[in-house]
Structures are given as structure tokens and as C-alpha cells.
C-alpha positions in Angstrom: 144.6 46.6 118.1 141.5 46.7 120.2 139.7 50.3 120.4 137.8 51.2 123.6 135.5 53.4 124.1 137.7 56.4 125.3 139.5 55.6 121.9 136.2 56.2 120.0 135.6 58.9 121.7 138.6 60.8 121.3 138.6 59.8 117.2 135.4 61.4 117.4 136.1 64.8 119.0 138.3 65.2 116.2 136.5 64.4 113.2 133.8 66.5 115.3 135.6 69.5 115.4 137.3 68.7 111.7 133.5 68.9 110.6 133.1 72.0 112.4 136.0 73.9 110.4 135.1 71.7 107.0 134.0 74.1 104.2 130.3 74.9 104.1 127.8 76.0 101.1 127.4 78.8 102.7 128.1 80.7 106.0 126.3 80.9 109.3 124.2 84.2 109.9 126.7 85.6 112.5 129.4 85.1 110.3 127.5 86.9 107.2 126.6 89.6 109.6 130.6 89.9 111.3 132.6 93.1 109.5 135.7 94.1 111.0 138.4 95.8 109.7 142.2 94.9 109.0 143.2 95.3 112.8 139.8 92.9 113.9 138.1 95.9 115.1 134.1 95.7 114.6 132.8 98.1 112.1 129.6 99.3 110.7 129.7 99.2 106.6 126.2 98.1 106.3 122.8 98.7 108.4 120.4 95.6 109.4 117.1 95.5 108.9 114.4 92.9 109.9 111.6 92.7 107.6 108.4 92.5 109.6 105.3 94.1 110.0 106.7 97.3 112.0 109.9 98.3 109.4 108.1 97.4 106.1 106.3 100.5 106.0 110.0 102.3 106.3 111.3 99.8 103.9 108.9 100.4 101.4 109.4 104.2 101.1 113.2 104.3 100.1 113.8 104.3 96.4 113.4 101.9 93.8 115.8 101.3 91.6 118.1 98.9 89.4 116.1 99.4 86.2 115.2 102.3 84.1 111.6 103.2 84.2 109.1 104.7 81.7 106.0 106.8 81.5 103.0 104.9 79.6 99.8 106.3 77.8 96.4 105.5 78.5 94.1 104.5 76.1 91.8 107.3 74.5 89.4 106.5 72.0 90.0 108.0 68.4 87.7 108.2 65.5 87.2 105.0 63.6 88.1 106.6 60.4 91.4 107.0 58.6 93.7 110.4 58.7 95.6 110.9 55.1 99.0 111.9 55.7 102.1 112.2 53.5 103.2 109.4 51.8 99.7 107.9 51.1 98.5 106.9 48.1 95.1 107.9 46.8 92.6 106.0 44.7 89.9 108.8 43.3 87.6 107.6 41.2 85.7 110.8 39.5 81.8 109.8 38.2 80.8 112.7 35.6 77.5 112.4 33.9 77.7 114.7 31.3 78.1 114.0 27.6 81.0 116.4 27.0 82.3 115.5 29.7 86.3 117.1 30.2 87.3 114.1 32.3 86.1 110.8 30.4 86.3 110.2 26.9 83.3 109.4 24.7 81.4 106.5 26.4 82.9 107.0 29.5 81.6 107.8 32.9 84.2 107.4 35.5 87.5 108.8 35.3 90.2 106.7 37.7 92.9 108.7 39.0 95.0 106.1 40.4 98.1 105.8 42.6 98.0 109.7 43.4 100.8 109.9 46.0 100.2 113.1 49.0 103.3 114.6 48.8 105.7 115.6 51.9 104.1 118.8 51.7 100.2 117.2 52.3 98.7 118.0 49.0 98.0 116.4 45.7 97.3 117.2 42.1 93.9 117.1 40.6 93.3 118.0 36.8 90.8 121.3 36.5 91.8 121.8 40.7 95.5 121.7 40.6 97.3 121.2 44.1 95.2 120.6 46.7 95.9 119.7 50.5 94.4 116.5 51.9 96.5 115.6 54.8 95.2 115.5 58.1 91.3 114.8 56.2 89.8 111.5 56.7 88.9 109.9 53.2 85.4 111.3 53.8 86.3 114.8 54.1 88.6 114.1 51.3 86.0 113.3 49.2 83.7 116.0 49.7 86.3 118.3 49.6 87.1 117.3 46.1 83.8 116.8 44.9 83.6 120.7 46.0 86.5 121.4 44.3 85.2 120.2 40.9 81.7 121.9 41.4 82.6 124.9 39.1 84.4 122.5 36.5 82.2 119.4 36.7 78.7 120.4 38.3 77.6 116.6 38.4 80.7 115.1 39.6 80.7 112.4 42.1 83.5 111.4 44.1 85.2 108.4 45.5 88.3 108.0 47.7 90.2 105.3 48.8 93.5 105.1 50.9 96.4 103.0 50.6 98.4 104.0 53.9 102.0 104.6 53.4 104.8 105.1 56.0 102.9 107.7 57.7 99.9 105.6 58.5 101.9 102.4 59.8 103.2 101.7 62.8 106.3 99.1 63.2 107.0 95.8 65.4 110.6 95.6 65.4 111.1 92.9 67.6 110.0 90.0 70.2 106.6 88.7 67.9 106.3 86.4 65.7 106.2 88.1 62.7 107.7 91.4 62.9 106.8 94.1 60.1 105.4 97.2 59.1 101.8 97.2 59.7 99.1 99.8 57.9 96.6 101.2 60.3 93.1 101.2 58.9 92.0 103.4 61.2 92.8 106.1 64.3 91.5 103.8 66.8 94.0 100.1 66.6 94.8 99.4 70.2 98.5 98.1 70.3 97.5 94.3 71.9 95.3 94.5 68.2 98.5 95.7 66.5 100.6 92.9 68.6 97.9 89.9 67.5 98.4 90.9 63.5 102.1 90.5 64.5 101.4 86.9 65.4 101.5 87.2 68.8 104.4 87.7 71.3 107.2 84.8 71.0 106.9 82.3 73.8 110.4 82.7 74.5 110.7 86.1 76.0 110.3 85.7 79.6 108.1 88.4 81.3 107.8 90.6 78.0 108.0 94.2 78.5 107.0 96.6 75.7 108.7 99.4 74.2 106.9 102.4 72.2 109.0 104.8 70.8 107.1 108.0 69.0 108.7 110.7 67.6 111.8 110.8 70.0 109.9 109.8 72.8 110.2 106.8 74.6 107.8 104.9 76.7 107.6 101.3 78.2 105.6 98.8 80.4 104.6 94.8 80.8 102.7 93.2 78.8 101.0 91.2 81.8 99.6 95.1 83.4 98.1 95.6 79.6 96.2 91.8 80.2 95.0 93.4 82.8 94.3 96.9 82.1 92.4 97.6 79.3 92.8 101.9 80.2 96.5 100.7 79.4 96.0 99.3 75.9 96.8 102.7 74.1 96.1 103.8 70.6 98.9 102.8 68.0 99.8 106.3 66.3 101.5 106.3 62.3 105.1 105.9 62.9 104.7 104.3 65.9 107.9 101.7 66.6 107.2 99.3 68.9 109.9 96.7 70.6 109.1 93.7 72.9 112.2 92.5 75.2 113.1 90.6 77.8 112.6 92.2 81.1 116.3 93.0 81.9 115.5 92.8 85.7 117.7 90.1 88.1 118.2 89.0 91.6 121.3 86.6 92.6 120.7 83.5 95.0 123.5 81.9 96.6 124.4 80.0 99.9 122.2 77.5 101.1 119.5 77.6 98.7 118.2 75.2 96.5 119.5 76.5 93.5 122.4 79.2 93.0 122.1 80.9 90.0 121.3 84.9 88.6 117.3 85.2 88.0 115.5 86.8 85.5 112.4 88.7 86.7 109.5 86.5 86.0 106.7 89.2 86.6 106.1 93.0 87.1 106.8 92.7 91.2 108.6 89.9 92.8 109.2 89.8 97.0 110.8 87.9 99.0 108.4 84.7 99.1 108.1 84.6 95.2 112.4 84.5 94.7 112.3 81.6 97.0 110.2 79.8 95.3 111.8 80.8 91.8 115.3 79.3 93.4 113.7 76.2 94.1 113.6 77.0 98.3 116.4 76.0 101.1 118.6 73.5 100.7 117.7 70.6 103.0 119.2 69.7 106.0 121.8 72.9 105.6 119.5 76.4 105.2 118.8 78.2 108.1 114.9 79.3 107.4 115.5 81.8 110.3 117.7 84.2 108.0 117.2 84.8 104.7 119.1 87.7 104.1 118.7 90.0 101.1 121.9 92.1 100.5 121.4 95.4 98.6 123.3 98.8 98.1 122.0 101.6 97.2 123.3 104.8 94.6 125.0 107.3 96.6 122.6 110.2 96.0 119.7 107.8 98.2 121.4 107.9 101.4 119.6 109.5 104.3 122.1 109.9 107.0 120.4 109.7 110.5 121.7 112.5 112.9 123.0 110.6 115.7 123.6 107.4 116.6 120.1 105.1 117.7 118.3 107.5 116.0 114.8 106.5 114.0 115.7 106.2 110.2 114.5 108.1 107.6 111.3 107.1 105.4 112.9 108.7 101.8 115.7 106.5 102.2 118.1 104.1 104.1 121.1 105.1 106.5 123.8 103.3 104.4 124.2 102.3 101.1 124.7 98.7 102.0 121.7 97.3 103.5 121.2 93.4 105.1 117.4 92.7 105.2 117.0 89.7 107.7 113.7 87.3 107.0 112.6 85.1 109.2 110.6 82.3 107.8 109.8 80.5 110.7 106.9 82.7 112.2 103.7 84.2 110.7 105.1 87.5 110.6 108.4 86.9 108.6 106.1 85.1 105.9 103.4 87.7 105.6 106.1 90.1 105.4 108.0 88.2 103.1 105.3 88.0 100.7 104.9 92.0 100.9 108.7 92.9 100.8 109.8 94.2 97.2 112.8 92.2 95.5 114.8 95.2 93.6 116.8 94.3 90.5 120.8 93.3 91.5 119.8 92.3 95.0 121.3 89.6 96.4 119.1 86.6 98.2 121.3 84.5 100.7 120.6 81.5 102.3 122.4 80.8 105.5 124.3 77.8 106.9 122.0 76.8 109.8 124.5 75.0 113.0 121.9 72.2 112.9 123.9 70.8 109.7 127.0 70.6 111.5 125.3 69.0 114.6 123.7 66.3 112.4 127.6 66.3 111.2 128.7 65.5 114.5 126.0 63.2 115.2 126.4 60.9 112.4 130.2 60.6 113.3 129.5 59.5 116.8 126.5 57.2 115.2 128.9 55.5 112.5 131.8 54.7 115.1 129.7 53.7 117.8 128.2 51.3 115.1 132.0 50.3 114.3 132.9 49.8 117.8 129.9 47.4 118.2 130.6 45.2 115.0 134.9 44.9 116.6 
């Protein structure tokens, strides 16, 4: 049977429109955009938003949310010097120079008082003193103190101190370092990146580490990458501080015609719109659409701003609807500048659209291949 050209061309129609209605990756920007309702009626669910230079200061004042946040403190510089506190043990050495002395035996000179534990209440027990409170003293005062104490007793005495810190002078790495422990703070002023080296460092493996102090029943938290870079940010590690590093719990999803479709950790502090792409690998060549990226997101209940009528100018403290579109346009200066600017928000939803070009180059590779079978016939 010998095909002609009308032949051809009707085979090809076909498969054309059979590659129009094939499955896609991912669907085209009107369709993505299209809600109706059972009966086909065109609804409004979700408002559209372009990201460019004119909405993102609108954008950027709605609410943040997606993961919990924490209040940090600043660094503030403390006394070099040790505080005593309950549950350290002392080393006193007690120098007496006196023959009869009521502290050393014959031949003596020094009497060691060792492993003298500050009980819960502060204080400890001296022979010729009897309970004495040392806690909140640095070993200086301590010392001076006692020697003060034994003035009456022991006119000549001379005093040494020295501080074994016990719970109440440590602070805790529970997690994400290389060697976790309890750690004894020399003094008042151990920064916590200090107390994060002696742990060996943070393990390779967390991705974007953020850091968790707890103290007393207090919580506070913040990446490790803003403490690189702010030293005002690398606080003061306090006794019975615990301190846990983790994984930043943050994720955005990317699906349709991207390079890569996959859920995303958060790789640093802030991540727009230009970084996920990159983090996904880009568009999909030959199918993406760069001329809409869209970023689905909905927002709690409680951050809706209802406008008052319809074509009215939406609010600045939050968006019209709780299900948002953001279109991005990364053909033109503007949708990149704006891109990079536009704040990716934990659970959001980066898709890729089908751009018609794939199915034209569909079409036209069809027509190509039979026009190159009619030509061998």
C-alpha cells in the first residue's frame, strides 16, 4: 500500500492531537490557575499574585510562618573569674605558721582540706568557722573570706582555694557535635561557639544547623551560620545551660516541570525564590515554562485580611485568602530581581509549569519523522 501525502497528513493530525491529550509532567499555567466547581462554574478559592517589584513590598508584610521561632541573647561580657555554686567541690589549702598550731600537726605547715562539697544550701564546713556560705563568691572572694574567718582562730593563716565545678557550673551539649557531654565552665565569660569547639565541633551531617539553648525553663533558638557572622550573637554559656543542635526542620516541595521533584530541606537561614530553583536543580528542559513558576501557599486562618469589596487594594498585615498562587516570571529582569528577594516560607509549594512549546516540538517531530518515512517509501 502506497501512502500519499494526504495519508501522512491525516496520520499526523492524529498522533498530533493524541500528543496533545498524552499525559504531561506537569500542567500548563492556565490549567493550574482553572478552579471551578462541581457544576463547571469558575470560582475563586485562591488569590494570584505576581511577584515583581510593585507587590513585593505587600508580599513581604504578611506573616511568616511554618516554623516555630525563638528569642536569642546577645552576648554580654562577664567576669573572667569563676562563681562557686552548689554542688562544687572545694580544695582549701590552710598555711599556719605558728608552732602550736590547732590545724597541722607537729612539723606541719599546711593543712589540706580537700573535696569540701558546697552543699544545696551554698555553704560549707570549716573547722574553728563552722558553716560558712560561699556560693555566689568567686574563688578569690572565697578565699579572703575564709582567711577572715580564721583571723580570730589562726592570726597568721593564709589561704588557698581552688574549684572543681560540679553540675552547677557546667553547661550540657546534648546533641548534633561530635562529642556530646557535660562540660565545666572555667569561668563566667565561655562564649557558646567556645563551648561548641570543646564539643568537637558541629557534625558535618546536620544540614543548616540550628541551635537550641534551653535555661531554666526557658527556651531559645537560632542558626549557627547568623552566630559565624555575629559575634554580638555568640552569648555567654550560663551553669546548667543545655544546649541542642538539629537539623533545621524547615521544607519547601518542588514538583511539575522542574528538574528535580522532591521535598527540600532549608539549606540556610532565608531562601527565595531564585535559591529553591537552584536547590531543585532548575526547569526541566524542553518542557518548563520559565514564564510561571508558581509558588502555592496557604495561610492559618487567623492571617486572613479580608478586602471590603471586590477590586479593592489588599491589605499589607496579611493576604485576602488563605490560599495564595505567587506567579514568577523568569524571563524578564524584573521577575529575576524579584525572585531573588521573594521569601520561600516552610511547606510552600514550588511548581514548574508545562510550557505549550513541548507539545509543539511534539507535534513537530511527528510531522518531521513521517515526512522522513514518506521520503525513504
Amino acid at each position: 500500500m502506497q501512502f500519499t501525502f494526504r495519508h501522512i497528513a491525516m496520520i499526523g493530525l492524529c498522533l498530533a492531537l493524541s500528543a496533545c491529550n498524552a499525559p504531561r509532567g506537569a500542567g500548563f499555567r492556565s490549567e493550574v490557575l482553572a478552579a471551578r466547581n462541581p457544576a463547571n462554574e469558575a470560582v475563586a478559592d485562591f488569590a494570584v499574585f505576581s511577584v515583581t517589584r510593585n507587590s513585593l513590598p505587600l508580599i513581604s508584610g504578611w506573616p511568616t510562618f511554618g516554623a516555630e521561632t525563638y528569642s536569642w541573647i546577645k552576648h554580654v561580657d562577664q567576669p573572667a573569674s569563676m562563681i562557686i555554686s552548689p554542688g562544687d567541690t572545694l580544695q582549701i589549702s590552710i598555711w599556719d605558721a605558728e608552732e602550736n598550731s590547732l590545724l597541722t600537726s607537729p612539723g606541719q605547715r599546711v593543712a589540706q582540706l580537700q573535696n569540701v562539697q558546697v552543699g544545696t544550701d551554698g555553704r560549707i564546713f570549716l573547722p574553728f568557722v563552722g558553716d560558712m556560705k560561699v556560693s555566689g563568691m568567686s574563688p578569690a572572694t572565697a578565699r579572703e573570706r575564709i582567711q577572715d574567718m580564721l583571723l580570730n582562730t589562726v592570726p597568721s593563716a593564709q589561704v588557698q582555694v581552688n574549684v572543681e565545678p560540679g553540675r552547677g557550673n557546667t553547661a550540657t551539649l546534648v546533641s548534633g557535635v561530635n562529642s556530646p557531654g557535660m562540660f565545666p565552665l572555667s569561668d563566667r565569660n565561655i562564649s557558646l561557639l567556645s563551648l561548641i569547639g570543646q564539643g568537637g565541633g558541629v557534625l558535618e551531617t546536620v544540614e543548616n544547623p540550628q541551635v537550641r539553648l534551653f535555661r531554666g525553663s526557658k527556651a531559645y533558638g537560632i542558626g549557627l551560620d547568623r552566630l559565624f557572622k555575629d559575634p554580638m550573637l555568640d552569648t555567654v554559656v550560663q551553669g546548667g545551660d543545655r544546649i541542642v543542635i538539629a537539623e533545621d526542620e524547615r521544607y519547601f516541595l518542588s514538583l511539575g516541570a522542574a528538574a528535580t521533584e522532591a521535598l527540600h530541606p532549608f539549606t540556610k537561614a532565608e531562601v527565595t525564590a531564585l535559591d529553591a530553583m537552584s536547590i531543585v536543580g532548575g526547569l526541566a528542559e524542553a518542557r518548563a515554562n520559565p514564564q510561571a513558576i508558581l509558588v502555592l501557599r496557604e495561610y492559618p486562618a487567623g492571617a486572613v485580611r479580608p478586602v471590603a469589596q471586590v477590586g479593592a487594594t489588599p491589605r499589607a498585615d496579611g493576604p485576602p485568602q488563605d490560599r495564595i498562587v505567587f506567579t514568577i516570571d523568569l524571563t524578564n529582569a524584573d521577575g529575576l530581581f524579584s525572585a531573588g528577594k521573594f521569601q520561600i516560607q516552610s511547606g510552600d509549594l514550588v511548581y514548574v509549569t508545562e510550557s505549550p512549546l513541548g507539545t509543539a516540538n511534539s507535534v513537530i517531530s511527528i510531522f518531521s519523522n513521517l515526512l522522513l518515512a514518506r521520503a525513504r517509501i
